[in-house]
Steps between C-alpha positions, in 0.01 A plus 500: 500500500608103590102451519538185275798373748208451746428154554079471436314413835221201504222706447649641180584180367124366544383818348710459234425118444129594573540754194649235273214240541237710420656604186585173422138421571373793297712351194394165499153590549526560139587179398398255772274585799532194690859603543391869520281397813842299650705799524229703605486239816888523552478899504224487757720292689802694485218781537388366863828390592577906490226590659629242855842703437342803481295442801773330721738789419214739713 
């Protein structure tokens, strides 16, 4: 019921932030692919940086 009381863990947050750069990248690939291909390179970062949380977590 107080779901959204519930403070968001890391790995949330980098899913979440991981979610947002690939849209953003997705949008400005439209308009501008050199900046397309930038946030496409943050999101893989954010993407790995999961992954070590993901895998240090096991």
């Amino acid at each position: 019921m107080f779901g959204w009381l519930k403070p968001k863990s890391q790995e949330e947050k980098l899913e979440a932030l991981y979610k947002q750069k690939l849209q953003e990248a997705f949008d400005l690939s439209k308009v501008n692919r050199a900046k397309s291909d930038l946030k496409t390179a943050e999101a893989e970062a954010i993407a790995q940086e999961l992954e070590a949380l993901r895998n240090a977590s096991k």
